[in-house]
KEFITI-507734 format. One record per residue (C-alpha): residue number from 1; residue in three letters; x, y, z. Coordinates in steps of 0.2 Angstrom, whole numbers. Each point is the difference from the previous one (the first is absolute). Example, Ala and Ser with C-alpha at 12.3 -4.5 7.8 and 13.67 -1.06 7.14 Angstrom:
# residues 2
[atom 1 ALA [62 -22 39]] [atom 2 SER [6 17 -3]] 
//
This chain:
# residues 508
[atom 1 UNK [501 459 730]] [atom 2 UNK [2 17 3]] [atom 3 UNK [12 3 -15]] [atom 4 UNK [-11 -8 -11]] [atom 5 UNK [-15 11 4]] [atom 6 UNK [11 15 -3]] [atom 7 UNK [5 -7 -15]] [atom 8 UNK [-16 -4 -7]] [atom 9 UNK [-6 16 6]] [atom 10 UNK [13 8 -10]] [atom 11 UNK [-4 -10 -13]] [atom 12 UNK [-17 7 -2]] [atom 13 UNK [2 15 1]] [atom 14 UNK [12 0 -14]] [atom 15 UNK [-13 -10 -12]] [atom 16 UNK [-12 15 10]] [atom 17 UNK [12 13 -8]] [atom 18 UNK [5 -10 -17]] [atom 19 UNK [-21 -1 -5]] [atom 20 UNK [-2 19 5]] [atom 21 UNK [13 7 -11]] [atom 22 UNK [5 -14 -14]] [atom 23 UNK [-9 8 -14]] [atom 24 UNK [9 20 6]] [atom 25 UNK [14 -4 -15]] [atom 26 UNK [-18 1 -12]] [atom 27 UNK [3 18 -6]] [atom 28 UNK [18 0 -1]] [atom 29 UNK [1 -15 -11]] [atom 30 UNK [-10 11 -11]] [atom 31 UNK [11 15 2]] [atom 32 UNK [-13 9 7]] [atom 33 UNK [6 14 14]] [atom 34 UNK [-9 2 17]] [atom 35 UNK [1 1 17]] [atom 36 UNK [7 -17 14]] [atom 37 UNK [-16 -4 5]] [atom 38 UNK [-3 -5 20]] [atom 39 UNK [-2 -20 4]] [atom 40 UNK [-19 1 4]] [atom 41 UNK [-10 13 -7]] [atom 42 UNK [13 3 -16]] [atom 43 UNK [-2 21 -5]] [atom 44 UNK [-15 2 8]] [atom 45 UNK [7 5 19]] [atom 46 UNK [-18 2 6]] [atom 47 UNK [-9 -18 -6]] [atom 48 UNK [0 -6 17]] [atom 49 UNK [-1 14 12]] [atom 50 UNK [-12 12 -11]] [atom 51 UNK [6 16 6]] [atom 52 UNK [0 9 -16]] [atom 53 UNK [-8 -2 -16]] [atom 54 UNK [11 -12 -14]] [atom 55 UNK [1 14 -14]] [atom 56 UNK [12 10 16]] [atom 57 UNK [12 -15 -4]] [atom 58 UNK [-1 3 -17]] [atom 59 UNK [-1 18 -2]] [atom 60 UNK [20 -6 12]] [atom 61 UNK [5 -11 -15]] [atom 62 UNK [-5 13 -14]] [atom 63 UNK [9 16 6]] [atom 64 UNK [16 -9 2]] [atom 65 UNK [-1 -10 -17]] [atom 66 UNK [-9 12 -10]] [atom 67 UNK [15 9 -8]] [atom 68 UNK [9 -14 -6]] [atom 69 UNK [-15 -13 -7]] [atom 70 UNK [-15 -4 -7]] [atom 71 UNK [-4 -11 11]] [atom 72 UNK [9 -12 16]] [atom 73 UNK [-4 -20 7]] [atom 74 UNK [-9 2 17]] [atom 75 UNK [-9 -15 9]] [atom 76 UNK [-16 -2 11]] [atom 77 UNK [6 -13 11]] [atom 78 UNK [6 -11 -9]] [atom 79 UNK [-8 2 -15]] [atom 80 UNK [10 12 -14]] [atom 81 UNK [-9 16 -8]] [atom 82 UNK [5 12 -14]] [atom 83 UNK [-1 18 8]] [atom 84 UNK [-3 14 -15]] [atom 85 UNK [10 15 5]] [atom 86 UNK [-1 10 -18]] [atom 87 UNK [-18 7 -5]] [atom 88 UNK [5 -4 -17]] [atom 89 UNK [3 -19 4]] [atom 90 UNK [-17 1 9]] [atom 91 UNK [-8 8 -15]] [atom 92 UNK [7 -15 -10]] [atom 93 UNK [-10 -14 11]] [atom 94 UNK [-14 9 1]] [atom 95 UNK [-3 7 -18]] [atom 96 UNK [12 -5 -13]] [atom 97 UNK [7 -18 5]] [atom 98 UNK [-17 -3 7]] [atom 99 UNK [-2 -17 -6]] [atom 100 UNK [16 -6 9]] [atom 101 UNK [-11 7 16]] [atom 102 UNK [-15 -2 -4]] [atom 103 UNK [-6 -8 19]] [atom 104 UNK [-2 8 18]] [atom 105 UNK [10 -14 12]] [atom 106 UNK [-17 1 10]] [atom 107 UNK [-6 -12 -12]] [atom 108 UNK [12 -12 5]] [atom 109 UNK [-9 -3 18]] [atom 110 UNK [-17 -2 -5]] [atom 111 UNK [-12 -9 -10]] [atom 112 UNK [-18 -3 -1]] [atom 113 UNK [-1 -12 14]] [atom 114 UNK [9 8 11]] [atom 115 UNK [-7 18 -3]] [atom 116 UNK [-13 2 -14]] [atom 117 UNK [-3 19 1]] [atom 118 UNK [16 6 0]] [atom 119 UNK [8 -15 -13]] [atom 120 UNK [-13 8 -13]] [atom 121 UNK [5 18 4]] [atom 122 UNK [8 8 -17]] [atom 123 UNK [16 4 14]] [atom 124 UNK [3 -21 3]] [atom 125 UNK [-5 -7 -18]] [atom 126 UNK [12 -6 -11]] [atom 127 UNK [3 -2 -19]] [atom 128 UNK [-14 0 -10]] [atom 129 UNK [-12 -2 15]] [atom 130 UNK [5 19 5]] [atom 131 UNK [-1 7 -17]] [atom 132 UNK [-19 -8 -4]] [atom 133 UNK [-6 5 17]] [atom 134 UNK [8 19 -2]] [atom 135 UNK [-8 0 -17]] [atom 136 UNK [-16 -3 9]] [atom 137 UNK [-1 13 14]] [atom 138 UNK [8 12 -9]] [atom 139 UNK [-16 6 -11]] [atom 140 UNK [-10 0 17]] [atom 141 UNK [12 14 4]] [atom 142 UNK [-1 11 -13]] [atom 143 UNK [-3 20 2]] [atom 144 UNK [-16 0 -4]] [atom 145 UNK [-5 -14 13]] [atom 146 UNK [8 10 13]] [atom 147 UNK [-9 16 -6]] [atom 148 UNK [-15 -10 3]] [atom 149 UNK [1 -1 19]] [atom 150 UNK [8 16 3]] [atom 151 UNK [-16 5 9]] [atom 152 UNK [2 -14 12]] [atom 153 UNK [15 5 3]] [atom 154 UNK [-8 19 4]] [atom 155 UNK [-13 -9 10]] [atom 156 UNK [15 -9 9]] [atom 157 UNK [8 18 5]] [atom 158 UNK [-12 7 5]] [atom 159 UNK [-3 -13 14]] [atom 160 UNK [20 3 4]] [atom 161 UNK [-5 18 5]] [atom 162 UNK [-14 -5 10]] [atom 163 UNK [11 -12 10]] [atom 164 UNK [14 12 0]] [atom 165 UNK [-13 14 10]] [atom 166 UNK [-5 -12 10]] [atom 167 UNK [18 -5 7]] [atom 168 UNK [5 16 1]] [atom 169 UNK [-16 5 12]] [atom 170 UNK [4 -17 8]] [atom 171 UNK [20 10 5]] [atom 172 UNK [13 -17 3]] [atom 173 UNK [15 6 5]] [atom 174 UNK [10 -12 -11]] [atom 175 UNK [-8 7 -18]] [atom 176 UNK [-7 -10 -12]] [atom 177 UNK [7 -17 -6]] [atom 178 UNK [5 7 -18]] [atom 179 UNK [2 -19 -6]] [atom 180 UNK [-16 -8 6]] [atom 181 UNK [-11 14 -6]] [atom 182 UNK [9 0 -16]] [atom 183 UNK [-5 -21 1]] [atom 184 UNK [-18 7 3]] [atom 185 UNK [-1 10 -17]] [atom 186 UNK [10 -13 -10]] [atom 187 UNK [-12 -15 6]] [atom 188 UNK [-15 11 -2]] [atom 189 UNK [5 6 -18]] [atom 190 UNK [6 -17 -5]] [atom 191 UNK [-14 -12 6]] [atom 192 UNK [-12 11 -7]] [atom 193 UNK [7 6 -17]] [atom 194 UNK [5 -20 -1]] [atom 195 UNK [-14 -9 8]] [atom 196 UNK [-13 16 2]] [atom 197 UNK [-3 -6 16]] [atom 198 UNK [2 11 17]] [atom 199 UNK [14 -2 11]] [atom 200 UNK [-7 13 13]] [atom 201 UNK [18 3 6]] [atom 202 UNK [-3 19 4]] [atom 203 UNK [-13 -8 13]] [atom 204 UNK [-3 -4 20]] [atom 205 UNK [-4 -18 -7]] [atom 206 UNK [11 -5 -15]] [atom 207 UNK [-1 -15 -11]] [atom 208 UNK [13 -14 3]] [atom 209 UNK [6 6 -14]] [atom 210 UNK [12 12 7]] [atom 211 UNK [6 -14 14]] [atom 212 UNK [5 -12 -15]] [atom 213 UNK [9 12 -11]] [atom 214 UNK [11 3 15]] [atom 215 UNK [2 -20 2]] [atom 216 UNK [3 0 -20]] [atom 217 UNK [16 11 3]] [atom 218 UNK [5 -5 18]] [atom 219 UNK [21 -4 0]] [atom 220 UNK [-2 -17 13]] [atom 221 UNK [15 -5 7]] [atom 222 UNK [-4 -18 -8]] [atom 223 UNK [4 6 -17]] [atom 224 UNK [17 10 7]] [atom 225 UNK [2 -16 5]] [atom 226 UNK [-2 -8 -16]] [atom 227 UNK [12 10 -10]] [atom 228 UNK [15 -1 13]] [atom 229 UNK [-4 -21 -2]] [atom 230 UNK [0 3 -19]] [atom 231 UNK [15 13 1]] [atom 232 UNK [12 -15 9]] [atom 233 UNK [-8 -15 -10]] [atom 234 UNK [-7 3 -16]] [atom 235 UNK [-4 -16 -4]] [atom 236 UNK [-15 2 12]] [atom 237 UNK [-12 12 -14]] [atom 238 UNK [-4 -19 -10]] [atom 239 UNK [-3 -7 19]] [atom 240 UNK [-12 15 9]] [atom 241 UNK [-8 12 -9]] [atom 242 UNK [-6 15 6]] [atom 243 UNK [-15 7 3]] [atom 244 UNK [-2 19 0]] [atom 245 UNK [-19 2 0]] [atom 246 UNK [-8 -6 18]] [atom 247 UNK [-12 -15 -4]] [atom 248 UNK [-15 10 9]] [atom 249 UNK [2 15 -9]] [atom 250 UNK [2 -10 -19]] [atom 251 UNK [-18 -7 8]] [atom 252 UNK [-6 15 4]] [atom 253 UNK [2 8 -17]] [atom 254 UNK [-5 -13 -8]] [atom 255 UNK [-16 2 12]] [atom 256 UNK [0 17 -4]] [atom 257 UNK [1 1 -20]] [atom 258 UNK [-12 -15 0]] [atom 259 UNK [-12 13 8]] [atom 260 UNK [2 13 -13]] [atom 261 UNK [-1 -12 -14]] [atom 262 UNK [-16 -4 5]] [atom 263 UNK [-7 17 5]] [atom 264 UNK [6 5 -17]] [atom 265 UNK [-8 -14 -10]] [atom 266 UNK [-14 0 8]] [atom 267 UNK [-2 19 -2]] [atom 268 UNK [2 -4 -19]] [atom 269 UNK [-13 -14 1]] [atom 270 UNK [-14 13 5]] [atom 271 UNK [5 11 -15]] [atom 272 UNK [8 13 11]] [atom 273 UNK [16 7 -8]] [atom 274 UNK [13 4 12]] [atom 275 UNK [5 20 3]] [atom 276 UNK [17 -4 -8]] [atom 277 UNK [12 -9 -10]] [atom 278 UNK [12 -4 11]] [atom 279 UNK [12 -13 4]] [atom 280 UNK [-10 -14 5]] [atom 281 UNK [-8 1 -16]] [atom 282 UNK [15 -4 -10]] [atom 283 UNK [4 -12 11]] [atom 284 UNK [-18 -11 -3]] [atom 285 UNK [4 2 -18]] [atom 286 UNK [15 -8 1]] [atom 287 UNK [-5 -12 11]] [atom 288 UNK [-12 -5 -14]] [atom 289 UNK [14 3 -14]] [atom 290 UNK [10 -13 11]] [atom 291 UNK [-12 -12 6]] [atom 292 UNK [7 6 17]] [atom 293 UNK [-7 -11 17]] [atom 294 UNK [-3 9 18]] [atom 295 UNK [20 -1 5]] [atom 296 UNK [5 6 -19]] [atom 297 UNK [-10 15 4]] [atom 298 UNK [7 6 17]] [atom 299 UNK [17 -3 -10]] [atom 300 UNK [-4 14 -12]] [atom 301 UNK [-10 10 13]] [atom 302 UNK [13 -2 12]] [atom 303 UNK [14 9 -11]] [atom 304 UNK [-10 15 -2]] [atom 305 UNK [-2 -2 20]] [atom 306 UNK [19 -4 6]] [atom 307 UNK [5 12 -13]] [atom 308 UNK [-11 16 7]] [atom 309 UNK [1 -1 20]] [atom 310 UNK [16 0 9]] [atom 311 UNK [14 9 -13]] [atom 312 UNK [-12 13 -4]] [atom 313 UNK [-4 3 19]] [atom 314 UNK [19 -2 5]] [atom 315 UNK [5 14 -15]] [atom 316 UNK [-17 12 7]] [atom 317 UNK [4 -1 15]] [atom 318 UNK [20 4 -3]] [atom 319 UNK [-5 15 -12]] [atom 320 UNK [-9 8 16]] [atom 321 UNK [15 -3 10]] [atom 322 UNK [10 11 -10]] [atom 323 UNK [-13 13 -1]] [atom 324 UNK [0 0 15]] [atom 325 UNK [15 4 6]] [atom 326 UNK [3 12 -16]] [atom 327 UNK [-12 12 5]] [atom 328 UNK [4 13 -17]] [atom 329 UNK [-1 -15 -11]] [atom 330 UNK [-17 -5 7]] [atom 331 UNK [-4 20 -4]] [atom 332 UNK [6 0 -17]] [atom 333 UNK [-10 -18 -2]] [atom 334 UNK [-16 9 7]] [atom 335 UNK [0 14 -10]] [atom 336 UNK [2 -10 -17]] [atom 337 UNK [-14 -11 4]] [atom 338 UNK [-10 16 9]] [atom 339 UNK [5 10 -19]] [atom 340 UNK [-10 -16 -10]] [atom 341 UNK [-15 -6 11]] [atom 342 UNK [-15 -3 -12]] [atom 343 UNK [-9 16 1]] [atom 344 UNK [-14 3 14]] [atom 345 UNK [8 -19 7]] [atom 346 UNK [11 -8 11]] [atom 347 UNK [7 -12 -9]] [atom 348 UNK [11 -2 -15]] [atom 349 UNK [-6 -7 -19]] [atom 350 UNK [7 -18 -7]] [atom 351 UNK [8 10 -13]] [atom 352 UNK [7 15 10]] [atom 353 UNK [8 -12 14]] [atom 354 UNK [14 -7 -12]] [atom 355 UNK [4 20 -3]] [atom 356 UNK [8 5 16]] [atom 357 UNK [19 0 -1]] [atom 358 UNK [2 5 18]] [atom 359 UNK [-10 -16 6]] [atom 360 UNK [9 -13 -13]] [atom 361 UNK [16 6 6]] [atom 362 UNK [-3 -3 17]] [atom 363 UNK [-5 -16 -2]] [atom 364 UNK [15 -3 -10]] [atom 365 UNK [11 7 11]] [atom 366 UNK [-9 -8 15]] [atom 367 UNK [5 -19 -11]] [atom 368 UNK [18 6 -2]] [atom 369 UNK [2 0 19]] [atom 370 UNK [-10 -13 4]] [atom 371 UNK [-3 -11 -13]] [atom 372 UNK [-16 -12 5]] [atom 373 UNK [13 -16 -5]] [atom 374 UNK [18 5 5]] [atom 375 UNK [6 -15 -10]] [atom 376 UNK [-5 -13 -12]] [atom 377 UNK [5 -18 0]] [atom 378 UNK [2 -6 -20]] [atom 379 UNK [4 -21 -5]] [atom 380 UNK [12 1 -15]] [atom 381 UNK [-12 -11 -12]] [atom 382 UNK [12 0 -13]] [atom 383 UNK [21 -2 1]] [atom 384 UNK [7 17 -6]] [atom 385 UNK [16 8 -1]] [atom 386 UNK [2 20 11]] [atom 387 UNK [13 13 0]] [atom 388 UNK [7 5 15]] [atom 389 UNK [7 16 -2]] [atom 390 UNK [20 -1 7]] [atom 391 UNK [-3 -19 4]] [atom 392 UNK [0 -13 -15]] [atom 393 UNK [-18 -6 -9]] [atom 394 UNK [-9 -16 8]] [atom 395 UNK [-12 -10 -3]] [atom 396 UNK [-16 -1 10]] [atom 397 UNK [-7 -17 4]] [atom 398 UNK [-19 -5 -7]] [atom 399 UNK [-8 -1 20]] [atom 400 UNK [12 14 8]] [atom 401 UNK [-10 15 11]] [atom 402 UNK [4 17 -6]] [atom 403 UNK [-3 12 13]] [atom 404 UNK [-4 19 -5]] [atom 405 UNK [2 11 14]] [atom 406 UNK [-13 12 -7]] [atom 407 UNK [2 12 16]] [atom 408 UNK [21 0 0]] [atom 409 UNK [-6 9 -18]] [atom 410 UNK [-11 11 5]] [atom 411 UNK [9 6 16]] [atom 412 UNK [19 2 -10]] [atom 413 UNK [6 19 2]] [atom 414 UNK [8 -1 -17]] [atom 415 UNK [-18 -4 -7]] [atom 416 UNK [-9 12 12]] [atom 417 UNK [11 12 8]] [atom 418 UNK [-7 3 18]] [atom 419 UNK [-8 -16 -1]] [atom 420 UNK [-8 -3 17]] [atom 421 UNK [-10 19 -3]] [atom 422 UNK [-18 -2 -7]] [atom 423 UNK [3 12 -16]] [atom 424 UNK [-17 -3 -11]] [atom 425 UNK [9 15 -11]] [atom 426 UNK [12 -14 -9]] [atom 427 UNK [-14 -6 -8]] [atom 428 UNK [-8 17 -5]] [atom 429 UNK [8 1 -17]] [atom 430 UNK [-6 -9 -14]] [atom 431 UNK [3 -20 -2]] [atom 432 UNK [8 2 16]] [atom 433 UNK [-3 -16 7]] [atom 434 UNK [-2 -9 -18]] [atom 435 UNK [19 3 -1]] [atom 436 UNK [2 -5 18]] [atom 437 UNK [-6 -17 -5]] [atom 438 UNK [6 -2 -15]] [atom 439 UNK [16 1 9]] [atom 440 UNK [-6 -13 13]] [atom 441 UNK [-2 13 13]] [atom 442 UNK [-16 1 4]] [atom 443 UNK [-12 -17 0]] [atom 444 UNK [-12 2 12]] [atom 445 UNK [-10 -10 -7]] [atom 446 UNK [12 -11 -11]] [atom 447 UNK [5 0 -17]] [atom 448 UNK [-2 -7 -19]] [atom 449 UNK [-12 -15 -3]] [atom 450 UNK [-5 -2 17]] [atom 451 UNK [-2 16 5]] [atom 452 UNK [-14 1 14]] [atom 453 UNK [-18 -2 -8]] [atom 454 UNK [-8 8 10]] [atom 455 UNK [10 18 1]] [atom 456 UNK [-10 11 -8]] [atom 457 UNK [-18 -5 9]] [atom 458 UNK [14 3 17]] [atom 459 UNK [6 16 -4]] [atom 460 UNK [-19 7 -4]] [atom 461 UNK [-4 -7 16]] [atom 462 UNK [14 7 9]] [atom 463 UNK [-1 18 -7]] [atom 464 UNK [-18 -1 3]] [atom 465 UNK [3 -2 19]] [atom 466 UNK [13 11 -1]] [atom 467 UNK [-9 16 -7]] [atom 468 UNK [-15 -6 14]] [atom 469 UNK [13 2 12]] [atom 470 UNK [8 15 -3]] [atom 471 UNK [-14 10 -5]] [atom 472 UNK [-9 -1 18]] [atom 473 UNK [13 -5 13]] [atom 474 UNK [18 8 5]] [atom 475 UNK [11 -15 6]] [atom 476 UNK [16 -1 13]] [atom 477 UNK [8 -15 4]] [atom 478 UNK [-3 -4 20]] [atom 479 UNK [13 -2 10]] [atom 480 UNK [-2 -17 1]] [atom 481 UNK [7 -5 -20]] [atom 482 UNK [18 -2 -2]] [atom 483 UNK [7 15 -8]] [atom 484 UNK [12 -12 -13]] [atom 485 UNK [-5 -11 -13]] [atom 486 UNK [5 -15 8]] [atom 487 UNK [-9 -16 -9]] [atom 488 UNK [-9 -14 11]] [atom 489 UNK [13 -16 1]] [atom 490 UNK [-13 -11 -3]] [atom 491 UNK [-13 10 -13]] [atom 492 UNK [-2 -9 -17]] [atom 493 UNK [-7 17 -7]] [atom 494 UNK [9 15 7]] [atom 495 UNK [-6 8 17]] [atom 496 UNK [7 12 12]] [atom 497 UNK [7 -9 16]] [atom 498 UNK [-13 4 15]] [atom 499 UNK [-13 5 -14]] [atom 500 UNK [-6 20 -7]] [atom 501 UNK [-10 11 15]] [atom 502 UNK [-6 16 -8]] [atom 503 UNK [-12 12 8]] [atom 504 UNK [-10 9 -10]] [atom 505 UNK [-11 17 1]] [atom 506 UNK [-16 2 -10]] [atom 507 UNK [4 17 -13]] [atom 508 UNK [-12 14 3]] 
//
């Protein structure tokens, strides 16, 4: 009896061991290099455990493959994926082969029953879903809208520099949460310049707006646990979908947009013209052009929404950190911005705030070392023949991820010598970063057809704060922030682990 427990025992682990590694021949069938990967967790040593961030074990795989190839065979789990390790091979699936990778692999665990905010996002739409609906947000971004509420952001500032005095005459020891007051400007720029409603985030007695925005972007270990299930059985994604947006804050937008439809129509009804046009405006208008019903419009208004609050928080709040602890770079910044204040004011003009070499550079250079996505997942959408440098070509698969370790890029010495410094000046010269991306070195914010939307109304938003900032606080780091870049494991959008603490001093 005993014998045939062990044997069965044995037995079972063997058909244990044969299910967890049976498809690990995958890459070299295809004559695709890469590393052995382990039993469970495939190339990604930290799936289970979380004690560092993915793009680390990529950023492992890169270094020691990136002199020989183009790109290597990896696996999640069980599951194989393509990993890019040549910015010209990256610049091919994002720009010129772009119709052989036309998807995000996010679009893959979603749909509309499952998730309807985020499977209408531009990021998850597929095919000729995503290009009609970037076609129809696109004009709502246009310069001249975002000139339009440049006040509010103004307005928007100025409450930033109120709450900033206050917490400085208020004197915590650990400084200031850099992050969740960077949350505050984005979600009271944002819902405003969106919605034109007020968040009150600078307040005692926010909205709940602020409280949802966090639960929009919160990393729950159910959906860690999602993709590890996914990463060792695939076939699960047709079974369980996924849903990334909680169901009581989709209600709660929707709630909330239904409110400012109504105030906004009903303003109209009166014959009162409202101060602005902003992006609501366009959005009714399309929602007319489309014969759009109440879910169809918090689709729309939630990509402007999604879009605007976290990454541009998470890149703000970054840029400060590395002001902050460059104390002659945040000089150099202050005297720029100090050399083109609008005259007999303390703020910058719309048209003036594009002009400042010092302040794009830092944010560029603040992207370069911490990218706000430090890698993107692609589906191969159509089979395709690659190069692989010392390696033969092979064909990649209609269905196949394609990883692009954006910050394994950013962070190569031979791209960026002294690549861990924050060095704003290689961005000083002229088309500095445009060759940087060009060369697939730089994409912060992602690159050919669908290239963030939304990046010039973040930028202005950014800057904006930025020049608020500089122009009437010093800022250190407290001794409570990390003094290295180190990501947080489980951040979807890039974050420092144990968050940015800053104090700050009110100039004279």
């Amino acid at each position: 009896m005993l014998l045939i427990t062990l044997a069965l025992g044995l037995l079972a682990v063997g058909l244990f061991y044969m299910m967890f590694t049976w498809n690990h021949h995958y890459w070299r069938q295809r004559r695709v290099p890469g590393p052995k990967p382990n039993v469970f967790t495939g190339n990604y040593d930290n799936m289970y455990t979380m004690k560092r961030h993915a793009i680390y074990d990529l950023n492992d795989i890169y270094r020691k493959y990136k002199s020989k190839y183009d790109a290597v065979g990896i696996f999640a789990g069980r599951n194989p994926q393509l990993l890019v390790i040549s910015p010209q091979l990256a610049r091919r699936v994002f720009v010129s082969d772009f119709k052989s990778f036309h998807d995000n692999e996010v679009a893959s665990f979603i749909d509309e029953k499952s998730d309807f905010i985020f499977a209408n996002n531009p990021f998850s739409l597929t095919g000729e879903k995503w290009k009609q609906r970037r076609a129809d947000v696109t004009p709502g971004l246009t310069m001249s809208r975002i000139k339009t509420v440049y006040p509010v952001t103004n307005e928007v500032c100025q409450k930033l520099t109120e709450w900033l005095h206050k917490q400085i005459r208020l004197g915590s020891s650990e400084g200031i949460n850099a992050k969740d007051m960077s949350l505050c400007f984005t979600s009271e720029m944002v819902t405003d310049c969106v919605l034109g409603l007020k968040a009150e985030s600078f307040t005692d007695k926010p909205t709940p707006i602020m409280g949802h925005i966090k639960d929009l972007f919160g990393q729950t270990w159910s959906l860690i646990l999602y993709f590890i299930m996914l990463s060792n059985f695939p076939a699960l994604r047709h079974l369980i979908r996924l849903r990334f947006i909680p169901k009581q804050v989709e209600e709660f937008f929707i709630d909330l947009m239904q409110n400012a439809v109504h105030a906004r129509k009903a303003q109209l009804a009166v014959g009162k013209q409202f101060e602005r046009v902003d992006f609501l405006e366009y959005i009714l208008q399309l929602a007319e052009k489309r014969n759009l019903d109440t879910r169809g419009l918090l689709a729309y208004t939630m990509t402007f929404l999604l879009d605007g609050f976290e990454t541009t928080a998470s890149v703000l709040s970054l840029l400060l950190l590395q002001l902050a602890r460059n104390v002659e770079k945040q000089e150099r910044l202050r005297k720029e911005i100090n050399e083109n204040l609008t005259n007999g004011k303390d703020f910058i003009e719309f048209e003036k705030i594009a002009e400042l070499p010092y302040l794009e550079a830092c944010i560029q250079e603040t992207i370069r070392l911490l990218p706000p996505a430090p890698m993107s997942n692609k589906l191969c959408t159509e089979q395709i023949e690659l190069p692989n440098k010392d390696g033969p070509n092979f064909i990649v698969e209609k269905g196949t991820v394609v990883v692009v370790p954006h910050y394994c890029f950013n962070t190569d010495e031979e791209l960026y010598p002294q690549a861990q410094e924050f060095q704003p000046e290689r961005f000083m010269q002229p088309e500095a970063a445009k060759d940087f991306r060009e060369r697939c070195a730089l994409m912060g914010f992602g690159d050919g057809p669908r290239i963030c939307i939304g990046m010039r109304f973040a930028l202005t938003q950014i800057k904006a704060a930025a020049v608020e900032i500089v122009t009437k606080f010093k800022f250190q780091p407290n001794p409570k922030t990390r003094t290295d870049n180190l990501f947080e494991p489980t951040g979807v959008i890039t974050s420092l682990q144990g968050g940015i603490w800053l104090d700050f001093e009110a100039l004279k």
